[in-house]
N, C-alpha and C positions, 0 to 999 in steps of 0.2 A: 096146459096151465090149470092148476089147481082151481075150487070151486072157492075155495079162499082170497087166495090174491085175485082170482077175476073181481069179487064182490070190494075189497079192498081198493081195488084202481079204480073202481068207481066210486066209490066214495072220495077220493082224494079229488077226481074229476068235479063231482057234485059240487064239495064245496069249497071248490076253487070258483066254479059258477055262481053260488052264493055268495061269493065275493071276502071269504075267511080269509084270513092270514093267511099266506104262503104257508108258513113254522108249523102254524094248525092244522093246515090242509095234511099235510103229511105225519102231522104227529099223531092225530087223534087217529084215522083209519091201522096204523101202524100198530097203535096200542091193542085197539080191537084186536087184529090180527095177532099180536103176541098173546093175547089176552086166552084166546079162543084152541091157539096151534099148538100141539101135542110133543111137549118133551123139551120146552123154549118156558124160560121162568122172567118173572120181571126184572129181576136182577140183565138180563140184556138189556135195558133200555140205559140205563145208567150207564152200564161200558161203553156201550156203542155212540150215543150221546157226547160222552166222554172222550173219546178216541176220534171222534170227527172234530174238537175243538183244539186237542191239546196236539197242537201242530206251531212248530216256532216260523216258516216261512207265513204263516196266515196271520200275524203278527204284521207283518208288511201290508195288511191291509189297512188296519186302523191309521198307520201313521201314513199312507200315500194318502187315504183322505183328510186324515190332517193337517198334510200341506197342502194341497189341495182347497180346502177352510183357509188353511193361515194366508196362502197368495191373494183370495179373493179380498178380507178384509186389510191383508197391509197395503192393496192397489197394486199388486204388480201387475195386475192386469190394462190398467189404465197408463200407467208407464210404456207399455210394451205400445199399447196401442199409440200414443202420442210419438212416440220414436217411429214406430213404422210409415205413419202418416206422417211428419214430417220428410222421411225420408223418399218416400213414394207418393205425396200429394199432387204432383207435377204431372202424373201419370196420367193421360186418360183412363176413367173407369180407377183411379186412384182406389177409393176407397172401396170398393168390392174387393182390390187385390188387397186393400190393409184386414180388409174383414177376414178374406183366408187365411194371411201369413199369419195374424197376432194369434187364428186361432191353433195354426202350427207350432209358435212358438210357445206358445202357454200350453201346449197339449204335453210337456217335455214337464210339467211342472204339475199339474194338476193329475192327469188319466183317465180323467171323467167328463163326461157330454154335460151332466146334469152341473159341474162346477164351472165350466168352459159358457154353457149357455146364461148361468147365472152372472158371471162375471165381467161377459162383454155384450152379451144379448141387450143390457139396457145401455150399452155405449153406442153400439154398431147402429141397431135399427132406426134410433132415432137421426144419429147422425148421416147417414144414405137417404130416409126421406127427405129429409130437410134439403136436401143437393139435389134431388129429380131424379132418384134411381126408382120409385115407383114403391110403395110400401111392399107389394106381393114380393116382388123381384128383392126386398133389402130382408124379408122374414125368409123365403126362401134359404138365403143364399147363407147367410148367418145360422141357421138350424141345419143344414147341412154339414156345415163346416165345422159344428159341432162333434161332427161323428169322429175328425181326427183324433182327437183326444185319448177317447178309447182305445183307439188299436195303435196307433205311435205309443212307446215307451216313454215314462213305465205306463201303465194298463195294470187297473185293477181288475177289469173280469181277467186278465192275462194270471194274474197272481191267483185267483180264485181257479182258475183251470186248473193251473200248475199243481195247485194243494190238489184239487180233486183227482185229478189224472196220473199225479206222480211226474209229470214232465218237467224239464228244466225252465224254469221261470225265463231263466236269460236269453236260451233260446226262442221263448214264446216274445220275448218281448223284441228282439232281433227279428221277430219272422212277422211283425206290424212296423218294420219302416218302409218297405214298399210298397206293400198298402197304403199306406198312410197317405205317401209323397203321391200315388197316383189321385190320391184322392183330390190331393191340394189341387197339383196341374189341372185335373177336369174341375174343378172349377172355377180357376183362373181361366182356361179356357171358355168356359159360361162368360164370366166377366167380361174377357177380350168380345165374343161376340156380341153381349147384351149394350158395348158400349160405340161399339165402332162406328159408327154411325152418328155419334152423340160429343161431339169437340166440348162442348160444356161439362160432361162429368170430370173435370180437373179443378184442381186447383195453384195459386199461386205455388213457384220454387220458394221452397222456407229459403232464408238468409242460412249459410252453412253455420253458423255461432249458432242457430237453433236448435240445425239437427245435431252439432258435437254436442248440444246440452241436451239433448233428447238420446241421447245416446248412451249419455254418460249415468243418466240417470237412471238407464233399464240396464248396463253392461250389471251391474252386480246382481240382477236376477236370473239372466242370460249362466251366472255359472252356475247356477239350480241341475241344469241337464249334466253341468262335467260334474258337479257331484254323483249325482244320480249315475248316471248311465256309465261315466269314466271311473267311479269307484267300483261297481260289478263288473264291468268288464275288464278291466282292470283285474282285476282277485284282490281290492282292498277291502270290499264291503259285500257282504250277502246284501240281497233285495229288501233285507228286512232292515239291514244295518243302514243303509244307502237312504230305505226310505226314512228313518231315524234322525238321520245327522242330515238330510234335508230340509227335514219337520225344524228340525233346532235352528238351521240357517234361515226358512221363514223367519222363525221370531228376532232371530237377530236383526236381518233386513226390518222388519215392520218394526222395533224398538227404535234403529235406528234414521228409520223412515216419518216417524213419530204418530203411524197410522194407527198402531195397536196400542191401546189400552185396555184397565181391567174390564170395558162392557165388552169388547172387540173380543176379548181373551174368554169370557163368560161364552158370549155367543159361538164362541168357534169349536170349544170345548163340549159345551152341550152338543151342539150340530152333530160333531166326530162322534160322541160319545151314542148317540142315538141313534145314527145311522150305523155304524160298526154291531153296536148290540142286535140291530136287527135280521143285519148278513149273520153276526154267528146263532143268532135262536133260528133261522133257517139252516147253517152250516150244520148242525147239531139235530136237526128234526132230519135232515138227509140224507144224514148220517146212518140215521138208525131205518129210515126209509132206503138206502141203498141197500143195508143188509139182509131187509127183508126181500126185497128182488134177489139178491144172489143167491140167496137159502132156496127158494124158487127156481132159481136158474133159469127166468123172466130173459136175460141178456142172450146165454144159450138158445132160448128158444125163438126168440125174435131173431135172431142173427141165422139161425137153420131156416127158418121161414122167407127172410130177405134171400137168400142165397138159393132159396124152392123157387123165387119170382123172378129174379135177374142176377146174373153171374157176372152182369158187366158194372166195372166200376163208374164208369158215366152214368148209368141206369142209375145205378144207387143212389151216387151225389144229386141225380136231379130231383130223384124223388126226396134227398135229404136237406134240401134247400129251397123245395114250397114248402116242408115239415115244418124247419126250421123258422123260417119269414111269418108264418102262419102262425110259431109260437109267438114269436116277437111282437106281434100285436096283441098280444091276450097279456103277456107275462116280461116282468121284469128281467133284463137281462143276467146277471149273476142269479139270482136262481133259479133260475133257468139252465143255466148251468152247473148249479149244482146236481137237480136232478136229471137230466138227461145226460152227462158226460159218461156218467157209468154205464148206462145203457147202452149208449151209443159206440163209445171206443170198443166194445169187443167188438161191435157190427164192421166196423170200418178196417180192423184192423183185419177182419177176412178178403176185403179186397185189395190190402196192402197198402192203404193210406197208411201216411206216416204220422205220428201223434201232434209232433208241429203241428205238420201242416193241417191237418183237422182242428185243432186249436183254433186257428184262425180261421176257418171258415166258419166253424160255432159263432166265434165271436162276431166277426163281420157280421153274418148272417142277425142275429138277435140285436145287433147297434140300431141295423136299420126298423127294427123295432121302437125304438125310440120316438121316429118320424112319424109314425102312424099311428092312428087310433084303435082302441079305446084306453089304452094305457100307454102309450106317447108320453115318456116322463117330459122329453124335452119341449114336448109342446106346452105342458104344462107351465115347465118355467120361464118359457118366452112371453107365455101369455103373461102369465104373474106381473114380468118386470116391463113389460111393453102394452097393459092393459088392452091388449087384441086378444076378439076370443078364442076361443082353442080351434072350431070350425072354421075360422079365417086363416089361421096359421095353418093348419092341413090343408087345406086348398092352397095355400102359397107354397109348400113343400112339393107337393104332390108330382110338378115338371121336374124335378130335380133328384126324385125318385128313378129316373129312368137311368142317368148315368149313371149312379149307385149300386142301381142293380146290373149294370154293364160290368163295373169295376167287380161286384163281386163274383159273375163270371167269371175273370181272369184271374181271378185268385183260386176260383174251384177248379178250374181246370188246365193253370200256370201252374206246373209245383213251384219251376224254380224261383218265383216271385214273391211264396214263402218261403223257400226252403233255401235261398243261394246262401244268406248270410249266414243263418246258424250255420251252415255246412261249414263259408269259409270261417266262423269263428270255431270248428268242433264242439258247435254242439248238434248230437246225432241223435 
């Protein structure tokens, strides 16, 4: 490795530790290095910039987070939840199972931890303390359940792979339902055990006129996923289309809902617009930062070196899953993945992982970043909307961290638990 890129990767390290923009952390060292490197003019910065944006499936990002925004302010999150309590308030441990399902079925809608914990975090928590589930045990259990979001379809870090990888989006997004679903059951399982013991955590059988009307009132958001999901797999809609004409179908529901108006519309619009600007000024600085590693051949080299330490594919994946977990608390999920997938997929693909499945282990692995400090986006927003502080909510997370990290075992070393779906859908 050149005397260059060694100095350059540390600079991007530096001030990432100073705490710089992501965008900047890799634009500015990148610059230097064009600046400096012999027979490379600035006119690359501009192509390569350029070519890392101008991609029509990363289009599907801006508008999955915009329905994502549009569900949170029309309520279809509050919808879903009063349907599922309704319909499972009878249960013991009732409302720990409604805390997982709404946050399954909303995860079909939104793709994000960080809209998924916004949206029900201040329905859930306060309503489990209030019943005797124990504040730790209702933060817990709700900020986990979070994590579905992300890796059940659609999945925006799934679409941000796809772009970066080249991989099929549909596949990626077919290779997080069993993940996903394991994810639900271990914590309904937490639930079943946390409650059994406890005949008080139920409540009254609603009248059945409640739940048909609790029902009838979430059924038109419930067909958000057959849009989504049944028009790409389908072949009526690209990912990008799907997520397009489900953004539209928010606004219709919240018009018709009478939730949205022009501040709700102001607010959602800013949100989307803000956050999407900030994915693509990293998507674009990564851009130009990947191609300075392959001029390099940084990927080449680390992958001859990984393959100098251990030839076994176990070996590898464990070491690339304390790497991983280890990023995930330093660094935001999607770029996070922007900058390591390229590095990474040539490594993996010498021990014959398949790019799904690698997909989802990225992703998994960096979600549960989320949970953990010191950049824990979703602790953040638990705290926000439940004014607990951030070190109360990581300590309430923290048991819950264990089957997590169990489940994400059996994804790194299940294939077919990513891999059976796309397979039986063709995609390879």
């Amino acid at each position: 490795m050149s005397p260059d890129i060694t100095w350059m990767l540390f600079g991007v390290i530096g001030l990432m530790l100073l705490r710089v923009p992501i965008a900047f952390s890799l634009l500015i060292p990148s610059l230097f290095y064009i600046h400096y490197a012999d027979g490379v003019t600035l006119m690359i910065v501009l192509q390569r910039m350029t070519a890392g944006v101008d991609s029509f499936p990363l289009l599907a990002v801006p508008m999955f987070i915009l329905m994502g925004n549009l569900a949170n302010e029309a309520g279809v999150a509050d919808r879903l939840y009063k349907f599922a309590l309704s319909a499972l308030g009878h249960i013991r441990g009732s409302l720990g199972y409604v805390t997982v399902a709404s946050s399954l079925v909303f995860s079909w809608m939104s793709g994000s931890a960080i809209s998924d914990a916004a949206a029900l975090g201040k329905i859930q928590v306060p309503a489990m303390t209030k019943r005797g589930y124990g504040e730790s045990f209702a933060v817990g259990l709700t900020a986990s359940s979070t994590l579905i979001g992300p890796i059940m379809p659609p999945s925006v870090s799934a679409v941000v792979y796809g772009v970066v990888s080249g991989v099929s989006i549909g596949g990626l997004f077919l290779a997080g339902v069993v993940p996903a679903l394991l994810i639900t059951l271990v914590l309904m399982a937490l639930v079943f055990l946390f409650s059994r013991n406890k005949p008080g955590l139920r409540l009254p059988r609603a009248p059945r006129k409640e739940i048909a009307r609790a029902g009838v009132s979430a059924s038109f958001s419930l067909l958000t996923p057959v849009i989504v999901l049944g028009g790409i797999f389908g072949g009526i809609f690209t990912p990008t289309e799907a997520a397009s004409a489900a953004a539209l179908y928010m606004i219709v529901l919240g018009l018709s809902y009478r939730t949205l108006g022009l501040k709700q519309f102001k607010s959602v619009f800013s949100s989307t617009a803000s956050i999407s600007g900030s994915i693509m000024l990293i998507i674009a600085a990564a851009s130009l930062f990947g191609w300075v590693l392959g001029r390099e051949q940084v990927p080449q080299l680390l992958a001859s070196g990984m393959l100098q330490l251990t030839e076994d594919p176990v070996v590898f994946l464990i070491i690339l899953n304390i790497f991983l977990l280890f990023i995930g608390t330093v660094m935001e999920p999607n770029s996070a993945v922007l900058i390591l997938v390229p590095v990474i997929m040539p490594i993996a693909a010498q021990y014959g992982i398949e790019p799904i499945r690698l997909g989802s282990i990225i992703i998994f692995n960096l979600m549960i970043g989320l949970l953990t400090p010191p950049v824990g986006l979703v602790l953040f927003v638990l705290s926000s909307v439940t004014n607990l502080s951030v070190g109360k909510i990581s300590r309430a997370v923290l048991p819950f961290l264990v089957p997590l990290v169990a489940i994400l075992m059996i994804v790194t070393y299940v294939p077919w638990v990513t891999l059976a779906l796309p397979n039986y859908m063709g995609f390879h």
